[in-house]
C-alpha positions, -999 to 999 in steps of 0.1 A, spaced: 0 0 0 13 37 -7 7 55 16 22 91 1 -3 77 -27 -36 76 -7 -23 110 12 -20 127 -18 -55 116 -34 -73 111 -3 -63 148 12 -72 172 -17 -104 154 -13 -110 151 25 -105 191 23 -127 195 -5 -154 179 13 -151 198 44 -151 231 17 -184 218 10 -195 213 40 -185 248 52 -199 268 27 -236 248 32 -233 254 70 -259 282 71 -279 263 49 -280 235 65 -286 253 105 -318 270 90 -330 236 73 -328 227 110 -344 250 124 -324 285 130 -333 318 120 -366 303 100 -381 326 76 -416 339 87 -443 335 63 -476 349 83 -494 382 78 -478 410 72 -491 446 84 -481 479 83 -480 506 108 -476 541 96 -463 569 120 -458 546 150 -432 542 171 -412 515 185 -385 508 209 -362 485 215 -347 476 248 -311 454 253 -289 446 279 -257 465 288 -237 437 304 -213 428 279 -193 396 295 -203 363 303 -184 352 339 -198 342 374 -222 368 388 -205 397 405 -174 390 382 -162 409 351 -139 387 335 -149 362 313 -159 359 273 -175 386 256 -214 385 254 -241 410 251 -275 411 231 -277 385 206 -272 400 176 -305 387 154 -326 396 188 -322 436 186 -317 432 142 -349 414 133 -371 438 153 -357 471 144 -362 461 109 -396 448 111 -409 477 132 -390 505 103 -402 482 71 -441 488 87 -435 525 89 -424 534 125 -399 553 140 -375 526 160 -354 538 188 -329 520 206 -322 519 246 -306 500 271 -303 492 305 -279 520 310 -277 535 281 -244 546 253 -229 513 239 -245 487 234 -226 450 238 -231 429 212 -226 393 214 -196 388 187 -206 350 183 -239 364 166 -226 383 145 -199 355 133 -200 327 99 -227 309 101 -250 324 132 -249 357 114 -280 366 96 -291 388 65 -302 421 94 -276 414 112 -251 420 79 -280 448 69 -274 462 106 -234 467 97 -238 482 68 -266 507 83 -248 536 97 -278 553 111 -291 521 132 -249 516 141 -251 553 162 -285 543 178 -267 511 191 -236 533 204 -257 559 219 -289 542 232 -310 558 254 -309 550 291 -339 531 302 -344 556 334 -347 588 305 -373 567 282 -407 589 276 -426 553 274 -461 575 264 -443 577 231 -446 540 222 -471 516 205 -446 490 212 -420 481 237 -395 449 224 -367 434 248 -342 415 232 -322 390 249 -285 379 249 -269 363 276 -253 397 289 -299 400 295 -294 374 323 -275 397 342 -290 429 344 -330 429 326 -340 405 353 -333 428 387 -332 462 367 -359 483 391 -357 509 367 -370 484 338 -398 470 353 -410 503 366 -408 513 328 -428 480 319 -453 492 348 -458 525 333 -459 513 296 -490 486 309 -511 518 318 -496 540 291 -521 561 266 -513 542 243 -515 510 258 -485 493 240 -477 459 231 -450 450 252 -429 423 237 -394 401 238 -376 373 227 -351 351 246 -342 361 279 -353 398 275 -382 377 288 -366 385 322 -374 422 320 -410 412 320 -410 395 354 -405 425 380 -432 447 361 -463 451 389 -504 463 381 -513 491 408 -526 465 430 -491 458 430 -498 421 415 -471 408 389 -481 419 355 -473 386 340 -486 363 368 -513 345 352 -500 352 316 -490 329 286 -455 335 280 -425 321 268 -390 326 272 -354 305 267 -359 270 283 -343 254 309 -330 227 288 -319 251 259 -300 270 284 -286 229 298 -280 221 262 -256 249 257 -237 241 284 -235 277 300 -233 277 342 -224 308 351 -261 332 342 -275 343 370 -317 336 355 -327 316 332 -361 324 318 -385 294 317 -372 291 355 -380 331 368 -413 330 347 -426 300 362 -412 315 396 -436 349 390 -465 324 382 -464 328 346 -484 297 323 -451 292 305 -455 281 269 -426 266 246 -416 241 217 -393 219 215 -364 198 193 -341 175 194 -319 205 205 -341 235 216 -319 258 198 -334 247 167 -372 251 186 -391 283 180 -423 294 197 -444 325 199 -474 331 229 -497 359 231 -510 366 260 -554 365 261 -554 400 267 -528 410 236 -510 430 254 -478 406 256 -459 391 226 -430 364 237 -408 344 220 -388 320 231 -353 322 214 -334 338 186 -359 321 164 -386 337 172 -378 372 174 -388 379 135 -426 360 143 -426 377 175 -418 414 158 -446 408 127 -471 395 158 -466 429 174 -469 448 144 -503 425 129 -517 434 168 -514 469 169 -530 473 133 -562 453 142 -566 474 169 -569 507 146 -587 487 125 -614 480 150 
C-alpha cells in the first residue's frame, strides 16, 4: 500500500469535502431550524413608534465578576425587530439598561450564526449610532410608544431580570395612553418578570408567555447566568409556553397573552414572528 499515494489523493479530497460542507453550513442550521423565515401576515404601521430595549452587560463570567468571554444582546434579537418595526413604517429607537454602547454578542454576529439584518445592521450607519448611543432606560418617555421589544442575549441574564428601573418602565408602559404591546424574545423575557399592576400584582402572573428554556440553556452548556427564563417565569406564576427539538436551539415558539398586550418568543428564532405578531396586533386594533 502507498501511503504518500492515498495522502496525496485522499487529502485534496478530504479538504474538498469539508469546503463543502462549510460553505452549506448556514444552509443547513436554518433547514434545521435557526433563523426560519416567517411567512404569516404581514401589516403595516404608519407613524408609530417603537422601541427596542437590550442589555448592557457585555461579559459572560460568574455573577458579581467581570472577566470572562464577551457576550451582550444576541445580535439577530435587537436586528430582526428594528427592521420589522421600520419596514411597517415606524420610528425605532434603541435603549438600554444604561444607556451609550450597546454589547453585542460577537458569536452572533460570526460565519454561520450571522443573519441577513444582522449583515444589513453593519452596513446601516444610522441604526450603528442608535446602538452606540442608546437611550438610558431611566430617561425613556414610554407615552411615546405603541410597542416596547426586549431582546435578549446572555449579557440580558445579568441585568433585565433585577433592573428596578426596567420593570418600573414596563409598569408604566401597561397603563400607558397608548397601551402598547409590550414584547421580547429570549431572555429579554426576564425584563418582564418585576413589572407590577397598581394592585401591585405581577403583570405577567397568570399570563401565557415564553421565554429561553431550561434545557436550551442545559444544552448549551453555559453555568455561570445568573436567570434563566423558563425558571424566573414560572417563579412569577407565569403559564409558561414553549416548543421543543431534538436541541431547543433549533425550537421556535411564539405566545400571546389572552389579553394581547404581551408578545414572547422563546429564542433567537422567534424574534422575527414575535416582531410581525406585534406589528399584525397593533394594526387590528386601529382597524377596529
Amino acid at each position: 500500500m502507498d501511503i504518500k499515494k492515498i495522502l496525496k489523493v485522499g487529502l485534496p479530497f478530504i479538504a474538498g469535502t469539508l469546503a463543502v460542507i462549510a460553505i452549506a453550513l448556514p444552509t443547513i442550521l436554518h433547514n434545521a431550524g435557526l433563523h426560519p423565515e416567517y411567512t404569516g401576515e404581514v401589516s403595516k404601521y404608519p407613524g408609530g413608534k417603537a422601541l427596542i430595549i437590550t442589555t448592557s452587560h457585555g461579559v459572560l463570567s460568574e455573577p458579581g465578576l467581570d472577566v470572562g468571554p464577551a457576550t451582550g444582546v444576541a445580535a439577530s434579537e435587537m436586528t430582526h425587530p428594528y427592521y420589522v418595526f421600520q419596514e411597517a413604517g415606524m420610528d425605532v429607537d434603541v435603549a438600554s439598561i444604561q444607556g451609550g454602547s450597546i454589547p453585542i454578542d460577537p458569536q452572533t454576529l460570526s460565519y454561520p450564526i450571522i443573519t441577513d439584518h444582522d449583515k444589513r445592521f453593519l452596513e446601516d450607519s444610522i441604526f450603528q449610532a442608535k446602538a452606540s448611543n442608546s437611550i438610558a432606560v431611566r430617561d425613556v418617555d414610554i407615552s411615546k410608544y405603541d410597542v416596547i421589544f426586549l431582546a435578549g442575549g446572555w449579557g440580558a441574564a445579568y441585568d433585565m431580570g433585577n433592573s428596578e428601573e426596567l420593570a418600573a418602565l414596563i409598569s408604566a408602559a401597561y397603563y400607558s395612553p397608548k397601551a402598547p404591546v409590550v414584547a421580547s424574545v429570549c431572555h429579554g423575557a426576564l425584563g418582564l418578570i418585576g413589572a407590577k399592576d397598581n394592585d401591585g400584582k405581577l403583570l405577567i402572573e397568570g399570563r401565557r408567555a415564553t421565554g429561553v428554556t431550561d434545557k436550551q440553556v442545559k444544552e448549551l452548556g453555559i453555568k455561570v447566568t445568573p436567570m434563566h427564563p423558563e425558571t424566573e417565569l414560572r417563579k412569577a406564576g407565569a403559564v409558561f409556553e414553549s416548543a421543543t427539538a431534538f436541541r431547543d436551539i433549533f425550537a421556535t415558539w411564539v405566545t400571546v397573552d389572552d389579553e394581547q398586550r404581551f408578545v414572547t418568543g422563546q429564542n433567537q428564532n422567534s424574534g422575527l414572528e414575535a416582531a410581525y405578531t406585534s406589528v399584525n396586533i397593533l394594526a387590528q386594533r386601529k382597524i377596529q
